[in-house]
N, C-alpha and C positions, 0 to 999 in steps of 0.2 A: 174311758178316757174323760177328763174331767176339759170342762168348756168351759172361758171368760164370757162374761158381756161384751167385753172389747173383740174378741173375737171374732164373736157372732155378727157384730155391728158390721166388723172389716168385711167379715163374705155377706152380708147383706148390703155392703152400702155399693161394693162392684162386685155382685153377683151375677150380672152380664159378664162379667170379665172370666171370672172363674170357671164359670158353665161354657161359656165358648171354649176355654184352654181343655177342658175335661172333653169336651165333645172333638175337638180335633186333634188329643191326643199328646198335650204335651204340658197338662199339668201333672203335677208330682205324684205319687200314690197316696200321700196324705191327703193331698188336696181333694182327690178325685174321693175318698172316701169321707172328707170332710163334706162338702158338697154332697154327697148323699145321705150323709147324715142329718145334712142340713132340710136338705129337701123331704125327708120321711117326719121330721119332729114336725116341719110346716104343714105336712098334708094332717099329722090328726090334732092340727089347733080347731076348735068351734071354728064356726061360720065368720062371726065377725071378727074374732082376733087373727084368722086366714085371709079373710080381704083387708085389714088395715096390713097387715108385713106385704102383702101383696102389691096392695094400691102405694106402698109409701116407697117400698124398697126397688119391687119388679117393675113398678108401672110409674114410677116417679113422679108420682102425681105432688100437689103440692100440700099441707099439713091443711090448707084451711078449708081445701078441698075435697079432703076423706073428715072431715071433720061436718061439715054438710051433711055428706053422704050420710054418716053414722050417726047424727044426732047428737056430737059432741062438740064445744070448744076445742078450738085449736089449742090450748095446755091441755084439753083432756087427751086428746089423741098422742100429743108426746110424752105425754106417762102413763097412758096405755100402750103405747109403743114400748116402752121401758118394762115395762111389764110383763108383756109378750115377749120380750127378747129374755130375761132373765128365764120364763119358762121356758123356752126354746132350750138355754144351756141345760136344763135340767133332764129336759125330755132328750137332749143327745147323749148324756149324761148316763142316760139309764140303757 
């Protein structure tokens, strides 16, 4: 199954939402296998492109704040975020 960036963005940006609907049972069968699609490409990202989707997406921290964290600029972290997501579609892809 072939995955957008936009996609990936839409279940990343209310990934709360999703993961609740799947966990109690009344999201769709696509969703609930997009959603673990999602979630297996996340777990084999490295180290740091797993805690910036984490810290930006799960943990809503704010861009200047994982941007600290990591040692980058705030535009570094949102085109490494861009980055990261485009592999995401890739690695669900496969």
């Amino acid at each position: 199954m072939q995955y957008t960036t936009e996609q990936i963005m839409k279940y990343l940006k209310d990934y709360h939402i999703y993961k609740g609907k799947v966990e109690i049972g009344v999201a769709t069968e696509s969703i609930c296998q997009d959603v673990e699609r999602l979630e297996k490409a996340i777990s084999v990202l490295d180290e740091i492109s797993y805690g910036i989707i984490a810290d930006k997406y799960i943990d809503k921290l704010p861009a200047e704040k994982i941007a600290r964290k990591y040692g980058y600029h705030r535009n570094g972290i949102l085109y490494k975020s861009k980055c990261i997501i485009k592999n995401l579609a890739q690695i669900m892809c496969d």
